[in-house]
Backbone as CSV, one residue per row, in Angstrom:
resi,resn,N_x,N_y,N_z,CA_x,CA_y,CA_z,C_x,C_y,C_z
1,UNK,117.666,-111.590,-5.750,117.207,-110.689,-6.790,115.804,-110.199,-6.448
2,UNK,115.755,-108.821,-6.784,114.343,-107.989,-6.724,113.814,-107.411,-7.484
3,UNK,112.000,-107.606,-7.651,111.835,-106.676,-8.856,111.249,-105.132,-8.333
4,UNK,111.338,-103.975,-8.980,110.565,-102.968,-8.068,110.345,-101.818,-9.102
5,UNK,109.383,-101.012,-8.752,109.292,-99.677,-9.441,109.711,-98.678,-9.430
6,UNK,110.254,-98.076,-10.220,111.758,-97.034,-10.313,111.045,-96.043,-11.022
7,UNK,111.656,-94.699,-11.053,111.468,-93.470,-11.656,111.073,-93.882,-12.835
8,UNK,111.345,-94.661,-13.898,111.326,-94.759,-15.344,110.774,-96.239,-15.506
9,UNK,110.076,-96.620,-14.655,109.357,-97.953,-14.763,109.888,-98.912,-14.006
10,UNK,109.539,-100.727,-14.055,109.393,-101.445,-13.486,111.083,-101.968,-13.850
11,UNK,111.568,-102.396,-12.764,113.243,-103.706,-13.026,113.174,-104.160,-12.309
12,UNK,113.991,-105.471,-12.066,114.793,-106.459,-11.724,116.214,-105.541,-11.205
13,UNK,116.906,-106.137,-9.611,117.839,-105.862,-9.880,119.066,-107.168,-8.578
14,UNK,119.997,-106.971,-8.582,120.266,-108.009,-7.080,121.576,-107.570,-6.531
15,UNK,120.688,-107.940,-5.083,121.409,-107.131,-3.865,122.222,-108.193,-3.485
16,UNK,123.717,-107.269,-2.711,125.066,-107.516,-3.275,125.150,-107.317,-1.571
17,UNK,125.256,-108.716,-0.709,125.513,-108.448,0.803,126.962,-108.089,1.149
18,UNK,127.352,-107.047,1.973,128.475,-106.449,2.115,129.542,-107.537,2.850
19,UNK,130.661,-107.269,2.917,131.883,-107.968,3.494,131.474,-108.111,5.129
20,UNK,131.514,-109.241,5.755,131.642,-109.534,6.994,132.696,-108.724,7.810
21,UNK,132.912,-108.918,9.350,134.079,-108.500,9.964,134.961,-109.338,9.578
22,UNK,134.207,-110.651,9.676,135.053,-111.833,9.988,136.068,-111.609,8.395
23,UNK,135.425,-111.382,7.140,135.916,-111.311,5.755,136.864,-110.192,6.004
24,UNK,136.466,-109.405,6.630,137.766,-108.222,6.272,139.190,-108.181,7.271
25,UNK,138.645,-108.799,8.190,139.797,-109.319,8.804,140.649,-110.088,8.373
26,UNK,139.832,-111.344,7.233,141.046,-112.236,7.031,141.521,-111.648,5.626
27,UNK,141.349,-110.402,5.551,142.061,-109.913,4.026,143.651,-110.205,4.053
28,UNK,143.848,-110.615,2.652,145.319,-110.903,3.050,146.036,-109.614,3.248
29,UNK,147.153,-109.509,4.059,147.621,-108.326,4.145,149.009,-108.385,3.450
30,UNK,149.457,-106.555,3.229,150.319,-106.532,2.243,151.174,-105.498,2.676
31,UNK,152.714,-105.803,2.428,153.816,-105.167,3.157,154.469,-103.997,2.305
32,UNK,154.527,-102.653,2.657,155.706,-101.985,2.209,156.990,-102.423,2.329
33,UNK,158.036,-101.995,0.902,159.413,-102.178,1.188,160.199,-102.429,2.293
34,UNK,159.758,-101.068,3.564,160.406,-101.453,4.318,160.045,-102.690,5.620
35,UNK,159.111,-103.291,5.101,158.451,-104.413,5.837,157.399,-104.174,6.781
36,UNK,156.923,-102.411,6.603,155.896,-102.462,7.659,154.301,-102.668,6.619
37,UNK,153.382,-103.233,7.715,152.107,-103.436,6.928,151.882,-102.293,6.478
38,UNK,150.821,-102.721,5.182,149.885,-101.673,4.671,148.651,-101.715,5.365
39,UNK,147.894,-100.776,5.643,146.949,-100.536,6.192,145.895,-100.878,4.890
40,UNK,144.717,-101.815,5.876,143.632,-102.736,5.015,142.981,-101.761,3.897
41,UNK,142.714,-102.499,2.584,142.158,-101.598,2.039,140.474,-101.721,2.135
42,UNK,139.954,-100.435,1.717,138.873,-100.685,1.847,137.679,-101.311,0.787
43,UNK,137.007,-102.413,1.118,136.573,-103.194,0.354,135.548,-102.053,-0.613
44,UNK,135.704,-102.321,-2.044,134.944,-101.932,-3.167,133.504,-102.679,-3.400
45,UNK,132.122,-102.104,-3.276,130.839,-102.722,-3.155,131.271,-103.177,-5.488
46,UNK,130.829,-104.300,-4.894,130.248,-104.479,-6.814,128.593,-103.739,-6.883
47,UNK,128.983,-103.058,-7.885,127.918,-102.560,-8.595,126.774,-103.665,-9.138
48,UNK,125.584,-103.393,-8.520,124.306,-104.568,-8.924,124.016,-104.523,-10.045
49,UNK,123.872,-105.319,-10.835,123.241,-105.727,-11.967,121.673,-105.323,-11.846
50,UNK,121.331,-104.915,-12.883,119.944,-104.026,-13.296,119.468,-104.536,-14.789
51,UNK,118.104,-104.445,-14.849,117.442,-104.926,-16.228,116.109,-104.285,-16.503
52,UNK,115.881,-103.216,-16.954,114.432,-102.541,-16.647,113.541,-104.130,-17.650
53,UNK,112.087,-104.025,-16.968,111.227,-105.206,-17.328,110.639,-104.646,-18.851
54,UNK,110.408,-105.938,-19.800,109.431,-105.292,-20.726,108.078,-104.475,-20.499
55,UNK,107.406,-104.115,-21.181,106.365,-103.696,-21.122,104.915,-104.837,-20.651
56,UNK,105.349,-105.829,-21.385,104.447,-107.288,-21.198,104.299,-108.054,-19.821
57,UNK,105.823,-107.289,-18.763,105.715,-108.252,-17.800,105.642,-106.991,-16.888
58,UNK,105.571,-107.360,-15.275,105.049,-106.702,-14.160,105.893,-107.292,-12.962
59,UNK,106.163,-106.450,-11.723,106.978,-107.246,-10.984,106.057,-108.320,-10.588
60,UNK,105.085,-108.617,-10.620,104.286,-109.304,-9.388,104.439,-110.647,-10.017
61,UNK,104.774,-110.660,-11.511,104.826,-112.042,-12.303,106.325,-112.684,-12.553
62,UNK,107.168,-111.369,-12.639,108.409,-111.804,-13.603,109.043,-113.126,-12.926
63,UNK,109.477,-113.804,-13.437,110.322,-114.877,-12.443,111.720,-114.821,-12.852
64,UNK,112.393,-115.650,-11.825,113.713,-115.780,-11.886,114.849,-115.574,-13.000
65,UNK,114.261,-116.679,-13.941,114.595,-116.888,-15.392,114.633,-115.637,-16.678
66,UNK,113.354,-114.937,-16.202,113.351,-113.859,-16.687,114.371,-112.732,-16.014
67,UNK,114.403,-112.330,-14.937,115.701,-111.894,-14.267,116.789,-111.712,-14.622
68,UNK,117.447,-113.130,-14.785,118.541,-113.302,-15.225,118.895,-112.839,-16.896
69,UNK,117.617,-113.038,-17.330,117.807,-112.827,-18.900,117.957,-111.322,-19.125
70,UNK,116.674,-110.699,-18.746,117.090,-109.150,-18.973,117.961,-108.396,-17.860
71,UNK,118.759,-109.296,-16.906,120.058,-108.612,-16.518,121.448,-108.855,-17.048
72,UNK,121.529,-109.735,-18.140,122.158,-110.403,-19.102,122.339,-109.511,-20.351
73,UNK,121.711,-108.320,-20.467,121.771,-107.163,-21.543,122.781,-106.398,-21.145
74,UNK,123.731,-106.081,-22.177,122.881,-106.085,-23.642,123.308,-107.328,-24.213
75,UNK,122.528,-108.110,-25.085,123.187,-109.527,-25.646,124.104,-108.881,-27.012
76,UNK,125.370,-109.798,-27.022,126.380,-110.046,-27.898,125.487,-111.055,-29.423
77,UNK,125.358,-110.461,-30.186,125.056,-110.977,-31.749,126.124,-111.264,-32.383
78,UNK,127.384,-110.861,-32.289,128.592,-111.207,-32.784,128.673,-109.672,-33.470
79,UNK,129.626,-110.410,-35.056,130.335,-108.917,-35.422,130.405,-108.834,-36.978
80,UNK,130.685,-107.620,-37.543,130.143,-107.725,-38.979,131.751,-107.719,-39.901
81,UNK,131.886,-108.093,-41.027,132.862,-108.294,-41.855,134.032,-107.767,-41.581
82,UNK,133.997,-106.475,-41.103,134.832,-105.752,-40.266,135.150,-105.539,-39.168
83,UNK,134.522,-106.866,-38.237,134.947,-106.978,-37.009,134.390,-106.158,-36.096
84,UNK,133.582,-105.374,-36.667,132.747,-104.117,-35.483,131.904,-105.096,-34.620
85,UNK,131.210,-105.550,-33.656,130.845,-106.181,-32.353,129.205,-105.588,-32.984
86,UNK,128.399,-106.551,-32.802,127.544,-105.504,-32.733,126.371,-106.935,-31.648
87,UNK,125.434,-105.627,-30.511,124.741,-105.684,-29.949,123.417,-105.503,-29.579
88,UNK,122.401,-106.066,-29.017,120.886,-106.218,-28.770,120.846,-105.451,-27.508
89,UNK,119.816,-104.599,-27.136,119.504,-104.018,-26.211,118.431,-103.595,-25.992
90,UNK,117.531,-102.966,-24.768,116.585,-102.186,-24.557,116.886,-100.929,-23.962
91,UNK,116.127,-99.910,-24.816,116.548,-98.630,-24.175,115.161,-97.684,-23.881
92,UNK,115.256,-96.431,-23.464,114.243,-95.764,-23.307,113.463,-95.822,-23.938
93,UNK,113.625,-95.811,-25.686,112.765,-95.813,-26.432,112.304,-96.893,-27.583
94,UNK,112.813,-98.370,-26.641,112.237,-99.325,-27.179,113.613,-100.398,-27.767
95,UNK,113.407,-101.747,-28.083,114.709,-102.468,-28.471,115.683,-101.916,-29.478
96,UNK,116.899,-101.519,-29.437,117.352,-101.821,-30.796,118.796,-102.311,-30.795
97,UNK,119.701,-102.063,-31.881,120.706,-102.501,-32.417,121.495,-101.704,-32.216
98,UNK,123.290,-101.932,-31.705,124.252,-100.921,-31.644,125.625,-101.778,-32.358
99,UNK,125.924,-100.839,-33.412,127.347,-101.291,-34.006,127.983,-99.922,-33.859
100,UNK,128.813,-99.856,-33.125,129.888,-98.454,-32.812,129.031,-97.383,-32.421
101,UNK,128.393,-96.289,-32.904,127.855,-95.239,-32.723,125.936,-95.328,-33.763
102,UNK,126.487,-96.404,-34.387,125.316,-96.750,-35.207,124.178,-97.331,-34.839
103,UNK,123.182,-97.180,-34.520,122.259,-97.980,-33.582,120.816,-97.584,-34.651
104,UNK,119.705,-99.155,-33.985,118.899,-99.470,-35.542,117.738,-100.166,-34.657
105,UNK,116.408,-99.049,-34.584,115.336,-99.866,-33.792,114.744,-101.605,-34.393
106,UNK,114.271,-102.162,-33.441,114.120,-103.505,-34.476,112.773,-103.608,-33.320
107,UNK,111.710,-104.187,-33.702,110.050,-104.122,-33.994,109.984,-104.366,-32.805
108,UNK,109.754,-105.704,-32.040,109.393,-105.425,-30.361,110.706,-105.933,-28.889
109,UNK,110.200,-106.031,-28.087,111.216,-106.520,-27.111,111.357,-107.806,-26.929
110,UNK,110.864,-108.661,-27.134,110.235,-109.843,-27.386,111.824,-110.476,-28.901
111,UNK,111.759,-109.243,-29.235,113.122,-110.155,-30.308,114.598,-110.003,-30.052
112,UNK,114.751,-108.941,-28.774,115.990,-108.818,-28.755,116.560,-110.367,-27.639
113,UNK,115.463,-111.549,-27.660,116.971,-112.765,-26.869,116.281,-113.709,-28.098
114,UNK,115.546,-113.354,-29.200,115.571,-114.122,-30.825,116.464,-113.649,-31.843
115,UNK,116.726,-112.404,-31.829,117.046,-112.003,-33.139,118.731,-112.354,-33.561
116,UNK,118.697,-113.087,-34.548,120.095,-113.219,-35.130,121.329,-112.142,-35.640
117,UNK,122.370,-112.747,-35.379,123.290,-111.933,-36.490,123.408,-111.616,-37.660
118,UNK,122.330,-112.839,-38.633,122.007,-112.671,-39.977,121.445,-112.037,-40.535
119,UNK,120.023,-111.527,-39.328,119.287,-110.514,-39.179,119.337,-109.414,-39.080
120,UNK,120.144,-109.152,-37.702,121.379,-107.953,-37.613,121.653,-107.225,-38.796
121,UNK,122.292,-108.375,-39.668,123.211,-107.888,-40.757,122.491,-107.033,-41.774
122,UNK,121.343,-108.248,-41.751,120.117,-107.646,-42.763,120.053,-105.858,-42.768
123,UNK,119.429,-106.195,-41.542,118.897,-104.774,-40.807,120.233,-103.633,-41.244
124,UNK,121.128,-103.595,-40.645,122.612,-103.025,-41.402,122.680,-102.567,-43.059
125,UNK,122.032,-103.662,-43.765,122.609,-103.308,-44.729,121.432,-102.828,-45.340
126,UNK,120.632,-101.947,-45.003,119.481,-101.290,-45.071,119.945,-99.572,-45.320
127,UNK,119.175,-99.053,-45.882,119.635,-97.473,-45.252,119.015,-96.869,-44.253
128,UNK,119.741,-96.185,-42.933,118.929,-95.790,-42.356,118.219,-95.156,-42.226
129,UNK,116.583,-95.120,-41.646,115.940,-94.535,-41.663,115.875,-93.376,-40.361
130,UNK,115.372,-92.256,-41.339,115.561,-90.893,-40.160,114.165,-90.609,-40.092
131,UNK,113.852,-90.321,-39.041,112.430,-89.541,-39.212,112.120,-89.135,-37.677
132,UNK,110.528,-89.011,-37.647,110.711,-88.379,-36.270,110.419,-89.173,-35.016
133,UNK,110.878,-89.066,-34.045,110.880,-90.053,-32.843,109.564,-90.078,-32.381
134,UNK,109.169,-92.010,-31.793,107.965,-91.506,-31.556,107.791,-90.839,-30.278
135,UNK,106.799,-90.459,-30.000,106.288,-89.745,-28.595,106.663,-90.281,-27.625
136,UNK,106.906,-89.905,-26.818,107.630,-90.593,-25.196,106.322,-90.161,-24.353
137,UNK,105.982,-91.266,-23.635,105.055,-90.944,-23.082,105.278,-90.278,-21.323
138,UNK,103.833,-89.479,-20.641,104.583,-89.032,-19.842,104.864,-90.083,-18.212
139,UNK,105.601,-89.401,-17.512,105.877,-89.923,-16.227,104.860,-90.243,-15.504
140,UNK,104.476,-89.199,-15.243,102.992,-89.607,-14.043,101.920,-88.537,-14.406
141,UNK,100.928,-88.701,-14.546,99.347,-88.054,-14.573,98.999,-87.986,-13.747
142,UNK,98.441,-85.928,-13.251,98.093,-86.154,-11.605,96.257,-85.319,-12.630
143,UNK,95.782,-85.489,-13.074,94.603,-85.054,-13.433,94.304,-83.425,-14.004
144,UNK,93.034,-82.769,-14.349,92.985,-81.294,-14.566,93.733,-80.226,-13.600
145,UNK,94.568,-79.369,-13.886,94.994,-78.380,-12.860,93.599,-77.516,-12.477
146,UNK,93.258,-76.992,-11.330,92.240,-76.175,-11.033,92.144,-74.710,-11.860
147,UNK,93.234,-74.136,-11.522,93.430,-73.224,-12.724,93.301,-73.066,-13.951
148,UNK,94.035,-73.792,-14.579,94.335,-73.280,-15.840,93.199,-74.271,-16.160
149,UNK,92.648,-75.602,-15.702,91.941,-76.658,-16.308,92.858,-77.694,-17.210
150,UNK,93.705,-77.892,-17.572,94.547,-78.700,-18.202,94.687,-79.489,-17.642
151,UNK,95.417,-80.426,-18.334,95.936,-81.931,-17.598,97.320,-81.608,-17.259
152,UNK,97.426,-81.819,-15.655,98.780,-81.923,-15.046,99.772,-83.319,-15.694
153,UNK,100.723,-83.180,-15.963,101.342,-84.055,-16.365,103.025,-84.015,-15.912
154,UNK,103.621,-85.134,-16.150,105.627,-84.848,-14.917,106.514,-85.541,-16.633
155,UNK,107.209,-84.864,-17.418,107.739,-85.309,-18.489,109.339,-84.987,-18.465
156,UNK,110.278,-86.182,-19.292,111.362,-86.240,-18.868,111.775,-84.926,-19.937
157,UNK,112.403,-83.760,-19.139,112.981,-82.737,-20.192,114.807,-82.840,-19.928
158,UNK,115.445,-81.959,-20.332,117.211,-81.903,-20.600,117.485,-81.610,-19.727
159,UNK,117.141,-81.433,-18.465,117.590,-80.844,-17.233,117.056,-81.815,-16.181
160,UNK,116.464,-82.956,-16.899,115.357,-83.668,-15.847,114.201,-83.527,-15.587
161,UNK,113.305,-84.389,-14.918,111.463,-84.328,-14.698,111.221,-83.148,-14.976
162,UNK,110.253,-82.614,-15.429,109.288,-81.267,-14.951,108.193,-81.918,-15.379
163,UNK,106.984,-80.687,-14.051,105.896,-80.455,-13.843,105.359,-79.353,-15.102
164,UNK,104.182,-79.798,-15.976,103.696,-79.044,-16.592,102.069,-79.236,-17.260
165,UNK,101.517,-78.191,-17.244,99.916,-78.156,-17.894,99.724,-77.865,-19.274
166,UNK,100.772,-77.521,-19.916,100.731,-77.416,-21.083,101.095,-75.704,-21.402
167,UNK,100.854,-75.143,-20.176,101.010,-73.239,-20.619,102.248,-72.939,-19.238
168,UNK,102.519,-73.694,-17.841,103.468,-73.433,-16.804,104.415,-74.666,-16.797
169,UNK,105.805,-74.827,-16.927,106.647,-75.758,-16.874,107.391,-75.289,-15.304
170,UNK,107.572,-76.119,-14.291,108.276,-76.237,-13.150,109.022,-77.471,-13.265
171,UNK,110.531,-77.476,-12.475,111.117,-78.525,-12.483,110.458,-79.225,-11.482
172,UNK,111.039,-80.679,-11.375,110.811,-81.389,-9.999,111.903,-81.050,-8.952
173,UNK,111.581,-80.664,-7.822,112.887,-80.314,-6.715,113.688,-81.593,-6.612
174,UNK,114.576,-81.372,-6.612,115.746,-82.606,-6.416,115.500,-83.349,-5.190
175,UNK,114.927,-83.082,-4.148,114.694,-83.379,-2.906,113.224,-83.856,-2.666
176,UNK,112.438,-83.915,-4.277,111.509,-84.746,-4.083,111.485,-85.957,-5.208
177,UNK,111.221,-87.366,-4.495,111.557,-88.412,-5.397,110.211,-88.412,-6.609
178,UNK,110.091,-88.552,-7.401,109.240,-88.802,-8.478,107.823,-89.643,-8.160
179,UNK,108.418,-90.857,-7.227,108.239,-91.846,-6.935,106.861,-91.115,-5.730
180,UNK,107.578,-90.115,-5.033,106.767,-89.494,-3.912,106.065,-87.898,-4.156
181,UNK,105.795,-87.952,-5.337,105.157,-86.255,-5.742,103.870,-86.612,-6.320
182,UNK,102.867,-85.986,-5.121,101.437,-86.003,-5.304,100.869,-84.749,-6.144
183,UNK,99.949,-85.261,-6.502,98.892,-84.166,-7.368,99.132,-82.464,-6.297
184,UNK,98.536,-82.601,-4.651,98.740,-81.827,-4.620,99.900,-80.937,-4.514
185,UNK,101.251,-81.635,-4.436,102.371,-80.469,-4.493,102.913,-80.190,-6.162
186,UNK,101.934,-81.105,-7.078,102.579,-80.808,-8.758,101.642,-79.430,-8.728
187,UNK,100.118,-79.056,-7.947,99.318,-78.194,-8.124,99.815,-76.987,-7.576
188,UNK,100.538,-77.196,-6.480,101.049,-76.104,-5.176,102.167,-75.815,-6.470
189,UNK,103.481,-76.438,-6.945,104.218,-76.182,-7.544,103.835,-75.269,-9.095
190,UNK,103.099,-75.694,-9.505,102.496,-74.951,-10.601,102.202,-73.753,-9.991
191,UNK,101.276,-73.519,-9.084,100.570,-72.105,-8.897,101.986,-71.263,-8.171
192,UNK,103.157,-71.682,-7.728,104.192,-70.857,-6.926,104.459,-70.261,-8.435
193,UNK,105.165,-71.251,-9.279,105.101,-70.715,-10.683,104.878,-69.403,-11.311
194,UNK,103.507,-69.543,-11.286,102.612,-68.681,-11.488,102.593,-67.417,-11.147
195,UNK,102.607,-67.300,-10.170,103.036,-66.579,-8.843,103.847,-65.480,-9.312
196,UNK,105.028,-66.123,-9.379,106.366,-65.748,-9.764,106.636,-64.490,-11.449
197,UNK,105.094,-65.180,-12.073,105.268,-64.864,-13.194,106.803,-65.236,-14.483
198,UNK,106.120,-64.218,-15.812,107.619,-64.896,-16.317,109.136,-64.198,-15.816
199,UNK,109.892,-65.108,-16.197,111.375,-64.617,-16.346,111.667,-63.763,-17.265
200,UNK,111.946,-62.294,-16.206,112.650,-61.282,-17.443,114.000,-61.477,-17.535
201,UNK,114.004,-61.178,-18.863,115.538,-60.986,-19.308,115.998,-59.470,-19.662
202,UNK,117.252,-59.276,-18.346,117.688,-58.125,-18.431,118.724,-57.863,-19.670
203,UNK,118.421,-56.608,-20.089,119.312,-56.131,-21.173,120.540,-55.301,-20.504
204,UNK,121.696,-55.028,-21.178,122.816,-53.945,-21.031,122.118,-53.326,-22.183
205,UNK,122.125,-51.758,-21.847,122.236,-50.885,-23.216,123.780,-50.676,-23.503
206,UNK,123.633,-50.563,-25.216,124.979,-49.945,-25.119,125.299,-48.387,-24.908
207,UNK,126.606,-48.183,-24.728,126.441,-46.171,-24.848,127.073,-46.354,-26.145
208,UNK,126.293,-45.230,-26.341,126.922,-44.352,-27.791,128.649,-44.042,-27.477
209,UNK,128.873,-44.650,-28.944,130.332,-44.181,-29.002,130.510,-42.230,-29.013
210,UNK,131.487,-42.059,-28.388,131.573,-40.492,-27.882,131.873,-40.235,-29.469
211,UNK,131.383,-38.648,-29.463,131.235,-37.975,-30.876,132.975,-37.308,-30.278
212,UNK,133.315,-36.996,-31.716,134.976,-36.683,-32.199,134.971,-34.613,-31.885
213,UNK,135.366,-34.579,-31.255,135.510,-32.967,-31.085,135.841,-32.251,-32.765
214,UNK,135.166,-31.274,-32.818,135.727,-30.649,-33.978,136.946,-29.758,-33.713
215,UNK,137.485,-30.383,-35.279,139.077,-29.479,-34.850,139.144,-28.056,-35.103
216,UNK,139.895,-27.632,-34.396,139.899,-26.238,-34.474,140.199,-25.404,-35.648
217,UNK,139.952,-24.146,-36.260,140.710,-23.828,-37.143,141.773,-23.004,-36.692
């Protein structure tokens, strides 16, 4: 198991060593009807287990124990009168609660391997509260743009990362990792932007519907 820094913060995750020769050779083999072999199949990698870290811990500290725990999410709380399952988790925007489509923030991360089913329930039989989400903070801070003077900033939008100062939004190129985008190409990227000016939007006119000949007398 490894801990490391990812696009969206710090995890835990563990690497899954591939099938030997020696293993795929001794796969058992398996016959068509008419008794000739099937040709070997090809071995399926298991998908690694992943646990993004709390906020409290850091790779350089987390240990083992911890590992295992937040790759152990989402934890099972059991299920409510009606048998709906309901579950503990961490998500983008902090711990909460999921019963079917219903999901219910609960105070820090720290309670989702404490918090009970009784609690759960509590929380459930609450009304939910709507209001507005808090602020997501941003990705990476590369400092004032020269231009405009603003603070460069990389924030997760509906299409993915973008680069923005607050007045030019650029995406991040797919072909650059998050992980590897310096101040100066968020600056170079802004000013191409710029450059470019805005996006017009072309119109169709319509034509006038043709006028009706007058009839003759």
């Amino acid at each position: 198991m490894v801990a490391k820094n990812g696009r969206y913060g710090a995890y835990v995750t563990e690497i899954i060593p591939e099938m030997t020769e020696e293993q795929l050779a001794n796969q058992p083999v398996e016959y068509y009807k008419n008794g000739k072999p099937k040709p070997p199949k090809k071995p399926v990698k298991a998908k690694p287990r992943t646990g993004s870290l709390f906020k409290s811990m850091s790779v350089d500290s987390v240990t083992l124990d911890e590992a295992i725990q937040l790759m152990s999410l989402p934890r099972v709380l059991g299920a409510d009168a009606e048998g709906n399952p309901i579950t503990v988790q961490n998500g983008r925007f902090g711990p909460y609660l999921k019963k079917g489509t219903d999901s219910r923030s609960i105070g820090s991360e720290e309670e989702i391997f404490t918090i009970t089913l009784e609690q759960a329930l509590e929380i459930y039989s609450q009304p939910k509260q709507r209001g507005a989400r808090a602020a997501v903070p941003p990705l990476a801070e590369f400092g004032p743009d020269p231009v405009s003077e603003k603070n460069i900033v990389v924030k997760e939008g509906r299409f993915g990362p973008y680069i923005t100062d607050g007045v030019t939004n650029i995406t991040v190129p797919r072909a650059t990792s998050l992980e590897e985008l310096t101040r100066e190409q968020a600056i170079e990227l802004l000013a191409e932007k710029r450059a470019k000016g805005p996006v017009k939007r072309t119109t169709t006119a319509r034509k006038a519907p043709a006028k009706k000949a007058a009839a003759k007398k």
